[in-house]
C-alpha positions as CSV (number, residue, x, y, z in Angstrom):
1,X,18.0,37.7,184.8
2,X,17.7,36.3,181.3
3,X,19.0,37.5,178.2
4,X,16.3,39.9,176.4
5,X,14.2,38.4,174.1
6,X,14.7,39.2,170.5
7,X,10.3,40.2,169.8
8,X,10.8,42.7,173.1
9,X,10.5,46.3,171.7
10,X,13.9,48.5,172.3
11,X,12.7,51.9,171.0
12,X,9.6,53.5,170.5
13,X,8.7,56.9,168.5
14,X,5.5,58.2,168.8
15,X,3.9,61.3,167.2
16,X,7.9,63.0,166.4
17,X,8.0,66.5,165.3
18,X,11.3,68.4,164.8
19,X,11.8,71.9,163.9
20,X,14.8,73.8,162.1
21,X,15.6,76.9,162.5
22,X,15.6,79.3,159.3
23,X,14.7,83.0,158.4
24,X,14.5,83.7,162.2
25,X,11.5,81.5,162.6
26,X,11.3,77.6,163.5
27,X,9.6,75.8,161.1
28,X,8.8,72.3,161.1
29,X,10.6,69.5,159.3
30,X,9.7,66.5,160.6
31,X,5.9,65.8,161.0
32,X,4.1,63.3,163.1
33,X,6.3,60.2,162.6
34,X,5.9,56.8,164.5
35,X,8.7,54.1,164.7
36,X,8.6,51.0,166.7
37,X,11.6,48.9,166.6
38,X,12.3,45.4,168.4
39,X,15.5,43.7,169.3
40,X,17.4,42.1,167.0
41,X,15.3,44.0,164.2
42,X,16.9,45.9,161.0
43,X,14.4,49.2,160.3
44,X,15.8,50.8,156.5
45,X,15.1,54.4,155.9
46,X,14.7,55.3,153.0
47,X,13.8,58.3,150.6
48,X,15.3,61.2,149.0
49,X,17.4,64.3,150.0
50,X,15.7,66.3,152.8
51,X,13.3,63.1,153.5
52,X,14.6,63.4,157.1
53,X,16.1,60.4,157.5
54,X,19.2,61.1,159.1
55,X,17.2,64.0,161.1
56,X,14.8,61.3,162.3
57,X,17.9,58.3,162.9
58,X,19.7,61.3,165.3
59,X,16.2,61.6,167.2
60,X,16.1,57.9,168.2
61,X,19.5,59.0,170.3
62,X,17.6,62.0,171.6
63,X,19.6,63.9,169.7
64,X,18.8,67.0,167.5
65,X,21.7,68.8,165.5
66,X,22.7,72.2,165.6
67,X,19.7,74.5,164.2
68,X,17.2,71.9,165.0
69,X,15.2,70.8,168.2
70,X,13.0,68.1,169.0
71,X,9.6,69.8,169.3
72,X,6.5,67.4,170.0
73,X,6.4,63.7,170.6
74,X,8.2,60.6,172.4
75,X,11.5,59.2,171.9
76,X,11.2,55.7,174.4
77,X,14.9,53.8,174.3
78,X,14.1,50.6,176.4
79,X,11.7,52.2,179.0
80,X,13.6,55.9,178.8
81,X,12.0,58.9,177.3
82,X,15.2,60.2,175.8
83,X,12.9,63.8,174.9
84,X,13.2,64.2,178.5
85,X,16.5,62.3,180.1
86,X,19.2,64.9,181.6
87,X,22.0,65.5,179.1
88,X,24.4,63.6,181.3
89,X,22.4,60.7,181.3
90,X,22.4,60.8,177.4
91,X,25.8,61.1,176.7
92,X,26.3,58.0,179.1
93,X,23.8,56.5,176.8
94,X,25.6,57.5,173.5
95,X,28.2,55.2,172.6
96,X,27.8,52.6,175.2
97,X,23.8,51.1,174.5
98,X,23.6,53.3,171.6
99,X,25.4,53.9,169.1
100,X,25.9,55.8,165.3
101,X,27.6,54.9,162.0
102,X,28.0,58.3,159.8
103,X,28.3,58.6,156.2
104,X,31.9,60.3,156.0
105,X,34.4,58.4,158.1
106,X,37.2,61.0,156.4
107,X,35.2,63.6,158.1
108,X,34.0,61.6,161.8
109,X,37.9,60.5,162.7
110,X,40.1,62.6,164.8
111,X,43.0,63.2,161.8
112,X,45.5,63.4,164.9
113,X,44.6,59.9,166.6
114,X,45.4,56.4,166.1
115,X,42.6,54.3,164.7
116,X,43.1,51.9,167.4
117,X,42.8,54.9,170.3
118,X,39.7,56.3,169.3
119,X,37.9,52.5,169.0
120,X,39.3,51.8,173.0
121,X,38.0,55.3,173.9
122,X,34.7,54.4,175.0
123,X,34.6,50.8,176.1
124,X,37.5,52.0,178.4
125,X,35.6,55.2,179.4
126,X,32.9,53.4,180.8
127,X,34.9,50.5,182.2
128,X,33.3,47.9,180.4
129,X,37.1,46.5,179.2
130,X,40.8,48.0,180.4
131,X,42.8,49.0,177.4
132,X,44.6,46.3,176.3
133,X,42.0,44.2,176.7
134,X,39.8,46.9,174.4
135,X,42.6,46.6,172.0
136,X,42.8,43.0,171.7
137,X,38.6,43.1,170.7
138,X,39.3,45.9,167.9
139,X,41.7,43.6,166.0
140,X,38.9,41.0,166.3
141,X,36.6,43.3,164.8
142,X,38.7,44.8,162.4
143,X,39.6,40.9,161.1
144,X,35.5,40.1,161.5
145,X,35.3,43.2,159.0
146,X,38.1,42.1,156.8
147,X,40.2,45.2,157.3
148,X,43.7,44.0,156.6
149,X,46.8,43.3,158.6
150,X,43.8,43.5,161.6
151,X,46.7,43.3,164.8
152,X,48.5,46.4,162.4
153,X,46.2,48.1,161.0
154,X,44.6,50.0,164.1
155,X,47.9,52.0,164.8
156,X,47.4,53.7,161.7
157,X,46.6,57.5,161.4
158,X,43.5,57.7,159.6
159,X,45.1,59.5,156.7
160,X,47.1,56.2,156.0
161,X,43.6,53.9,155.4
162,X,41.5,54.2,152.1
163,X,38.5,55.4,152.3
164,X,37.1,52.1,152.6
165,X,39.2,50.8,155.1
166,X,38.4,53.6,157.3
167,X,34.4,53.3,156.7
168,X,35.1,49.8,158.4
169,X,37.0,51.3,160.9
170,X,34.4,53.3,162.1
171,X,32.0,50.7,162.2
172,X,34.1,48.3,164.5
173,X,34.4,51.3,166.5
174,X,30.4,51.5,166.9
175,X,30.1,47.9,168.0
176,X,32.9,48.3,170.8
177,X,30.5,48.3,173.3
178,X,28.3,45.7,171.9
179,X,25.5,48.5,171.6
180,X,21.5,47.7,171.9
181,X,21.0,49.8,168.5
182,X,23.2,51.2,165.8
183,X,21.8,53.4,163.9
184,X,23.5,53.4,160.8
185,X,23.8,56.3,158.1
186,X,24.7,55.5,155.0
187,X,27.6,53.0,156.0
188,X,27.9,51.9,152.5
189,X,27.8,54.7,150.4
190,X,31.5,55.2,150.2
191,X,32.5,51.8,149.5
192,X,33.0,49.5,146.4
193,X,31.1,46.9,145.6
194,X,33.2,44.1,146.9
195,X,33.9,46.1,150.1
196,X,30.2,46.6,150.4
197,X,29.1,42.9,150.6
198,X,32.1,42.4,153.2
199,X,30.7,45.2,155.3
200,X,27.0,44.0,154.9
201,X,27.6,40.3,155.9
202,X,29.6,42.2,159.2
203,X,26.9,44.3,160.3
204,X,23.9,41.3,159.8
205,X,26.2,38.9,161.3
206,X,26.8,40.8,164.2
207,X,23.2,42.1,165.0
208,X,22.3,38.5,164.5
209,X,25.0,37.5,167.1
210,X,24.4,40.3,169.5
211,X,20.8,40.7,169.2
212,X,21.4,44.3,168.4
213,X,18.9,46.6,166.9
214,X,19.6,48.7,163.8
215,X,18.2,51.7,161.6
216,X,19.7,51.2,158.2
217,X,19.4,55.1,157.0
218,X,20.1,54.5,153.2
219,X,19.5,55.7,149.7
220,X,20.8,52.6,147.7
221,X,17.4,50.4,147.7
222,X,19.4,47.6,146.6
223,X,21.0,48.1,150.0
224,X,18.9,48.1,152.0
225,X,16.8,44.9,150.8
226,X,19.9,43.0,152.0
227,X,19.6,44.9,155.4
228,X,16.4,45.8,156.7
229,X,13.4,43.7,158.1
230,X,11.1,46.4,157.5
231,X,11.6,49.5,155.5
232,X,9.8,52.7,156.0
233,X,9.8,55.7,153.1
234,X,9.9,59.2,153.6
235,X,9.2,62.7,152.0
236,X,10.0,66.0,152.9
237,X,9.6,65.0,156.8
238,X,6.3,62.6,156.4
239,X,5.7,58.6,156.5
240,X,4.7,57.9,152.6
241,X,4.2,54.1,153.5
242,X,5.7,51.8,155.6
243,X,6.1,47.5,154.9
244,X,8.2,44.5,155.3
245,X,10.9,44.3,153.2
246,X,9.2,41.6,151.2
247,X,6.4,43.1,150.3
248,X,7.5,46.7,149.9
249,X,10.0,45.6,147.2
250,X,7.1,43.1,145.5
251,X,4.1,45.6,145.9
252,X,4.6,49.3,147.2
253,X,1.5,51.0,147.3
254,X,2.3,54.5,147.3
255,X,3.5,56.3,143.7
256,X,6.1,58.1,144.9
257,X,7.6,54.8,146.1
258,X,7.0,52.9,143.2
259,X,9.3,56.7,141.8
260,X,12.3,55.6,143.8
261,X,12.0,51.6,142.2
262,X,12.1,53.7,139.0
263,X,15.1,55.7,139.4
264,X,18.4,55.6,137.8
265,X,16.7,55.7,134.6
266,X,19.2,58.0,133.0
267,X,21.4,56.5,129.9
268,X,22.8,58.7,127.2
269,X,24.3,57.1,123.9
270,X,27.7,56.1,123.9
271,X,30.3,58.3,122.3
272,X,32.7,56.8,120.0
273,X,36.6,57.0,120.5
274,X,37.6,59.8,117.4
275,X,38.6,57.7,114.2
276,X,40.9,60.9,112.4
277,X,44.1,62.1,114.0
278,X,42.0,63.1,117.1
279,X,45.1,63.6,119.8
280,X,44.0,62.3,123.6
281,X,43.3,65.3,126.1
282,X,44.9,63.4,128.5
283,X,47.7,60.3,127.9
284,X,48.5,58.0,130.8
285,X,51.8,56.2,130.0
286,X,53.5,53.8,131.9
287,X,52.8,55.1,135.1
288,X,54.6,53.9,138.2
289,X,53.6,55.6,141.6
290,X,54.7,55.0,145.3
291,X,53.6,56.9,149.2
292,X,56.5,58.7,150.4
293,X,60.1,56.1,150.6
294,X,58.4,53.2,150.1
295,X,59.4,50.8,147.3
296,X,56.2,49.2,147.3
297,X,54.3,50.5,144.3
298,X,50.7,52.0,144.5
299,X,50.3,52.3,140.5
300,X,52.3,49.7,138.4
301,X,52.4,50.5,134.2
302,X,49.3,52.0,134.1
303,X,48.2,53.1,130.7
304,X,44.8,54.8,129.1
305,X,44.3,58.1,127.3
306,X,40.9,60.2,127.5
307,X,39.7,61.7,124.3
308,X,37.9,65.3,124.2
309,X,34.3,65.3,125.2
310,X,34.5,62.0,126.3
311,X,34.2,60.1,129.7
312,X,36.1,57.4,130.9
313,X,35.3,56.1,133.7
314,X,38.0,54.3,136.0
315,X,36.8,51.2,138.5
316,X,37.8,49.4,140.9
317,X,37.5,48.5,144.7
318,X,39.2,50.8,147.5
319,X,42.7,50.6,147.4
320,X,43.0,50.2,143.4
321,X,44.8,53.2,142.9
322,X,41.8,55.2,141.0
323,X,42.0,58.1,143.1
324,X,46.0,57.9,142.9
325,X,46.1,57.5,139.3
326,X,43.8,61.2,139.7
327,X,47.1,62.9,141.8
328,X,49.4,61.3,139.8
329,X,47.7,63.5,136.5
330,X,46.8,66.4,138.6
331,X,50.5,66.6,139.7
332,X,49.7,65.9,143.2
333,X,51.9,63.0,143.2
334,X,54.7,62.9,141.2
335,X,55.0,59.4,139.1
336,X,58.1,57.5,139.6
337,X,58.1,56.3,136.2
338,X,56.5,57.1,133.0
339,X,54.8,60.1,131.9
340,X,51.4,62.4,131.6
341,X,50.6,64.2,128.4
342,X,48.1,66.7,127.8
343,X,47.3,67.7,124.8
344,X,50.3,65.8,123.0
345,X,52.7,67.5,125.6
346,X,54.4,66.4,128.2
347,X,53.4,67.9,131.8
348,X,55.7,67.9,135.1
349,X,55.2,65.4,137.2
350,X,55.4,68.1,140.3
351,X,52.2,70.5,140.2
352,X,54.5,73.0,141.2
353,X,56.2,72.9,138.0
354,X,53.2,73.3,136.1
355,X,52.3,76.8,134.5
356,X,49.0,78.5,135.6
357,X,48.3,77.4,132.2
358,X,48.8,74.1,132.3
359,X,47.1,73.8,136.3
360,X,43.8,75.9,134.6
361,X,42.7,72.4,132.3
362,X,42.4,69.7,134.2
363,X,40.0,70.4,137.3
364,X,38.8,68.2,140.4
365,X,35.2,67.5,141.5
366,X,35.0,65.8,144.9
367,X,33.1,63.1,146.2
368,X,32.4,65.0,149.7
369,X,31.4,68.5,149.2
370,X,30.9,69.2,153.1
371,X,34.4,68.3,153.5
372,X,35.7,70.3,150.0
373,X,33.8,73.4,150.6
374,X,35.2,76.0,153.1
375,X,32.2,76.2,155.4
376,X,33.6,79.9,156.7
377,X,33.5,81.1,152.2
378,X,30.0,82.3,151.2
379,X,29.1,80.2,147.7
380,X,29.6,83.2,145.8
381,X,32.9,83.6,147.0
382,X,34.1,79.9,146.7
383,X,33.2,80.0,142.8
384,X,34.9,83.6,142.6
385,X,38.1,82.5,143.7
386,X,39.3,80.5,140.9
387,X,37.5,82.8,138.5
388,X,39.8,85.4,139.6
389,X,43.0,83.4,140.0
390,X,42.9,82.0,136.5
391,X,40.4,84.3,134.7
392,X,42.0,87.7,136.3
393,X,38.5,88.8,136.9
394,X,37.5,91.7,139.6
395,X,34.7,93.5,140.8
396,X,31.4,93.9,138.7
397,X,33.0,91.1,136.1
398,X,33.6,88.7,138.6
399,X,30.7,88.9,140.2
400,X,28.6,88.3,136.6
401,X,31.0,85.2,135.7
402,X,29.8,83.8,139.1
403,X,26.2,84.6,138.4
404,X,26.4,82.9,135.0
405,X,28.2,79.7,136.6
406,X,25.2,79.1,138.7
407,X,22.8,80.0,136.1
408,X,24.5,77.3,134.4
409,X,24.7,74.7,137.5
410,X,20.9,75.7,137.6
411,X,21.2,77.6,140.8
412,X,19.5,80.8,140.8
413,X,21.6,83.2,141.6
414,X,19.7,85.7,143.5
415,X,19.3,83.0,146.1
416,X,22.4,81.0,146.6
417,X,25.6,83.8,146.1
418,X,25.5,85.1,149.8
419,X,24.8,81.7,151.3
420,X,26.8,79.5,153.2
421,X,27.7,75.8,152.4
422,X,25.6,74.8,155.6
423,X,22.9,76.0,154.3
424,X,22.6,74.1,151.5
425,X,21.1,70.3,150.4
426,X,23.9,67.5,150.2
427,X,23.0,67.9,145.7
428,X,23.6,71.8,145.6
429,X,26.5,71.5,147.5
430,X,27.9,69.4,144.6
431,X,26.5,71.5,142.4
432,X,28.3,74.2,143.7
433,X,31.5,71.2,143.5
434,X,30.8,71.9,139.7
435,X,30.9,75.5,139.1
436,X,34.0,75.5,141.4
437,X,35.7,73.8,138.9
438,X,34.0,75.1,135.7
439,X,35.5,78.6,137.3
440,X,38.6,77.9,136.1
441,X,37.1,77.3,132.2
442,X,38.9,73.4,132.0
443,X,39.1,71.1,128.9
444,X,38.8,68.4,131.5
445,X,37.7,67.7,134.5
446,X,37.9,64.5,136.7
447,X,35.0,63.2,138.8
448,X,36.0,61.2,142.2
449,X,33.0,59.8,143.1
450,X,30.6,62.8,142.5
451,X,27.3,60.8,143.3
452,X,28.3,58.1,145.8
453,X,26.9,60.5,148.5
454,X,23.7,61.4,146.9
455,X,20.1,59.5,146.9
456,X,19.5,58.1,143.9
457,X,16.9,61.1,142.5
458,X,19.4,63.9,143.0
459,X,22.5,61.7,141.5
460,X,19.9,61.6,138.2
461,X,19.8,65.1,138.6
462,X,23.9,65.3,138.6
463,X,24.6,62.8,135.9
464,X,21.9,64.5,133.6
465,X,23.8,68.2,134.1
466,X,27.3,66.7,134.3
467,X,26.0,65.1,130.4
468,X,24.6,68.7,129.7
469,X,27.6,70.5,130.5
470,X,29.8,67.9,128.5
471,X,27.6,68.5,125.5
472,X,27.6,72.2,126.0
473,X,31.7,72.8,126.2
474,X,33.1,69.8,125.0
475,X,34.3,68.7,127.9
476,X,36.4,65.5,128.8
477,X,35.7,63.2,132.2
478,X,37.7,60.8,134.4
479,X,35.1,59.6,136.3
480,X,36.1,57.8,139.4
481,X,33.5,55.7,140.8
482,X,32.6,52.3,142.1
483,X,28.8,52.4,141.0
484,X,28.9,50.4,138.1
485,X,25.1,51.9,137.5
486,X,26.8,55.3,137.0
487,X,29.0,54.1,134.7
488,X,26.1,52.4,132.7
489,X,24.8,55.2,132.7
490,X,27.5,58.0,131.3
491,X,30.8,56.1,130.3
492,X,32.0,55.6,126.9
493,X,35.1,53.9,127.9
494,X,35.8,51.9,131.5
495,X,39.0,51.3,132.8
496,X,39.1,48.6,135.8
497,X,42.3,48.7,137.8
498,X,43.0,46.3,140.8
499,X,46.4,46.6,143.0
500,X,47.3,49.4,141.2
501,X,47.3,47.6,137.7
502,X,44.8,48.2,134.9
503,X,43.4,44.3,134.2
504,X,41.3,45.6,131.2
505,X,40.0,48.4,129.8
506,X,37.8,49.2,126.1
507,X,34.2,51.0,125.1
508,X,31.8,50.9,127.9
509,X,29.7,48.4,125.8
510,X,32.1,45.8,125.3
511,X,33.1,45.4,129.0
512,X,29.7,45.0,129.8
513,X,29.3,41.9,127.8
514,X,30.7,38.2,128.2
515,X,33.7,37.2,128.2
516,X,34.8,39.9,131.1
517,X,38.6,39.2,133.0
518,X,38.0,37.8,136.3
519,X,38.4,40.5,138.3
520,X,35.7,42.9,136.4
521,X,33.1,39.6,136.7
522,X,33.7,40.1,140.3
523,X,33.0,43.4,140.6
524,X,29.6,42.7,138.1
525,X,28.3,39.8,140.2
526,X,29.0,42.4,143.4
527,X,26.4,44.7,142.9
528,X,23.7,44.0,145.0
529,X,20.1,43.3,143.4
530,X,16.6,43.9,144.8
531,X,15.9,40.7,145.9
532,X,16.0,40.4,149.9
533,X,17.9,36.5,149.5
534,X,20.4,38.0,146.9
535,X,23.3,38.9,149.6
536,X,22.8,35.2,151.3
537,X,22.9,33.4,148.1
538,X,26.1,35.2,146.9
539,X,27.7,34.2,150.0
540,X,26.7,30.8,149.9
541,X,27.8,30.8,146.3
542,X,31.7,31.8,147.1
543,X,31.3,29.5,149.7
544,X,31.4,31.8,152.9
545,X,27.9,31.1,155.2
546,X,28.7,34.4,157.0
547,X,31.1,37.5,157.5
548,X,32.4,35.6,160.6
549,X,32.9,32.3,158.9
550,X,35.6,34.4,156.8
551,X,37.0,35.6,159.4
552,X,37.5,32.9,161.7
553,X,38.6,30.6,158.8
554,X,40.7,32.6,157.0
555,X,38.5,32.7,153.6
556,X,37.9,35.6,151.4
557,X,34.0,36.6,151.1
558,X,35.0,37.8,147.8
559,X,36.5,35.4,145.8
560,X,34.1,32.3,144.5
561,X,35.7,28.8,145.9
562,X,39.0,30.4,147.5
């Protein structure tokens, strides 16, 4: 039997229609779509919140999730009608011929298991490899994906990666079994820049080697112009308009694509650093920072201060120690050296140490609200609680400070205090993110990675209120992020740290123009453009033909001429 040819088709969707269940009725949320995929072939999804992308990418598994049910149409995976295969026969199919890629590796890993014993789990389930044999693969893949110390790094628990490490992770761990399609849902959207390019060469060089199909579910247009052969957009559950990649970036018919070209539009005027004796709300000085025993620093000397209602925004690529430098200021992780002002006064390093005062001003916004919401609190309740903790508020008080923190999130209230957080879009849920930590009435707040999770439109929609809110109480922002369009778009000053260190720093203007250090062009030249050839000539550029090239030879996919 000869290998299969790389025009055959592998799935097939006719006529799909999916129904949720809500207000004790089903009601259809997917209508009508087709889909025909070949081997070999990259399909990118794309459109905003609620499009039903991810709704549709489950349904090429034959799967539906809980509340929803496939409801009319065919699902054909190499001959099978998935709508229509007995369960058993589907989870034999899952995992071994197809396979899926989710958005929040922190969330999808078993926090109790070795990296490396979840990746063997299903090659050695369904005896394609014996264990050791399974590991032996996983380093390969880890060190084809450029995770490092790839023979180490697998017998880590998956609270000792970065978030970025384990988003690779969980991609090897997809391509175990050398599936026939991947569906792949938002892969990206968690990683920096550099990481991203290293995880994008990886997934097109290994569908190109395996012949392996792919749905690219995505937001980041960009994106998914490296990826995708063809690209289909979607609202609210319809096909808008479907293309090659080519021509849909050159010449998209429909005006609610040409919208999502358009997006990101968002730029308020930079604030300038106070010129009288203006103290910083927050000082950084000096920091050192290290996990646990270890002598190995994580933050080495790192300085910046954070004026009231400003935004500084701190970049860098996964493992720079953003989100470290965050615990270190929130007390989370006591500094080893150095010290944290606010307001002129020294705090203690421990959070424990700190008054109820001192914890009530600097507040946390988190980059996954499914994972920082407690999915057993109604909404009112998980605004209430720091309301009443640092406010001291109770009964018919409470309950109209809540009200007036989702009036000013601009969530009606009347609709959103008795729901739960699953029943809510990925954009309200970080809305409700917000209020949370308004509740506690802050002078500043830090932001770790508030929009990487959200489709362009809505993460307009949270920039624009985040700038409102600012405005309105005179807040100040850290704001953690690697999307250096975000930081365009609300920083007045940018701090870039790498290995822990701060390599530059200075108004959001200036480190946007030439001369930039090294390290920050890197990260600019990094950010992928809409142009399809725009991944392949960077790579050709740094001198790396492909993600396996790297790999096999030892180069670096990120550094020009290393």
């Amino acid at each position: 039997m000869g290998s299969p040819k790389k025009n055959e088709v592998l799935l097939e969707i006719k006529d799909l229609r999916i129904e949720g269940y809500a207000d004790e009725e089903w009601i259809e949320i997917v209508h009508g779509i087709d889909l025909t995929l070949h081997r070999g072939e990259v399909m990118g999804l794309i459109g905003e919140s609620g499009a039903g992308k991810s709704t549709i990418g489950l349904a090429a598994m034959g799967f539906a999730r809980d509340g929803c049910r496939i409801s009319g149409g065919s699902v054909e995976f190499d001959g099978m009608e998935l709508t229509t295969t007995p369960k058993a026969d589907l989870r034999a199919l899952r995992g071994s011929r197809i396979a899926y890629v989710a958005q929040s590796a922190a969330a999808s890993f078993n926090p109790a298991q070795k990296l490396i014993d979840q990746h063997t789990e299903a090659p050695v389930h369904y005896r394609m490899k014996k264990r050791l044999e399974a590991q032996e693969d996983a380093m390969e893949l880890y060190e084809r994906l450029r995770l490092p110390n790839p023979t180490e790094i697998g017998f880590r628990y998956p609270h000792q990666v970065s978030g970025g490490q384990l988003q690779r992770a969980m991609t090897a761990m997809a391509m175990a079994c050398r599936p026939d399609l991947i569906i792949f849902d938002e892969p990206t959207t968690a990683l920096d820049v550099t990481t991203q390019i290293e995880v994008l060469a990886a997934i097109r060089d290994i569908v190109d080697q395996f012949n392996t199909a792919a749905i690219y579910i995505t937001h980041d247009l960009a994106v998914v112009a490296q990826m995708a052969d063809t690209i289909k957009v979607l609202l609210k559950g319809n096909e808008v308009e479907e293309a090659s990649t080519v021509e849909m970036l050159e010449n998209p018919r429909e005006d609610y694509t040409k919208s999502l070209w358009a997006v990101r539009s968002f730029k308020r005027e930079q604030r300038a650093r106070p010129t009288d004796a203006t103290q910083p709300i927050i000082s950084v000085e000096h920091i050192d920072a290290s996990y646990g025993n270890s002598d190995v620093k994580v933050l080495d000397d790192v300085s910046f201060d954070i004026y009231p209602g400003m935004t500084v925004a701190v970049v860098g690529e996964s493992g720079s120690g953003k989100s470290t430098t965050a615990r270190c200021i929130t007390g989370l992780l006591p500094p080893t050296a150095g010290r944290i002002l606010f307001d002129g006064q020294e705090l203690p390093a421990r959070y424990q140490d700190r008054s109820k005062e001192q914890l009530r001003q600097v507040q946390m916004i988190y980059q996954i609200a499914d994972t920082a919401l407690n999915p057993q609190m109604r909404i009112g309740d998980i605004i209430g609680r720091p309301a009443e903790f640092y406010g001291n508020l109770r009964g018919g008080a409470l309950k109209n400070r809540v009200d007036e923190l989702l009036d000013l999130i601009e969530l009606e209230p009347s609709k959103f205090y008795y729901r739960y957080p699953s029943e809510l879009s990925g954009g309200q849920k970080q809305r409700i993110g917000i209020a949370r930590a308004l509740a506690a009435d802050p002078r500043m707040i830090i932001c770790d990675e508030v929009t990487s999770a959200l489709d362009q439109l809505v993460a307009e929609g949270i920039l624009k209120l985040l700038d409102r809110l600012q405005e309105e109480l005179d807040l100040a922002y850290m704001f953690i992020t690697h999307d250096l369009a975000t930081v365009r778009s609300i920083a007045d000053e940018v701090v870039v740290m790498k290995q822990g260190k701060v390599v530059e720093q200075g108004p959001k203007d200036e480190m946007f123009t030439p001369p930039h250090h090294p390290y920050t062009d890197l990260l600019l030249s990094s950010v992928p453009e809409m142009d399809p050839n725009w991944l392949t000539a960077l790579l050709e550029e740094r001198g790396v033909d492909n993600i396996g090239e790297a790999a096999d030879t030892g180069k670096s996919a990120l550094k020009p001429g290393e």
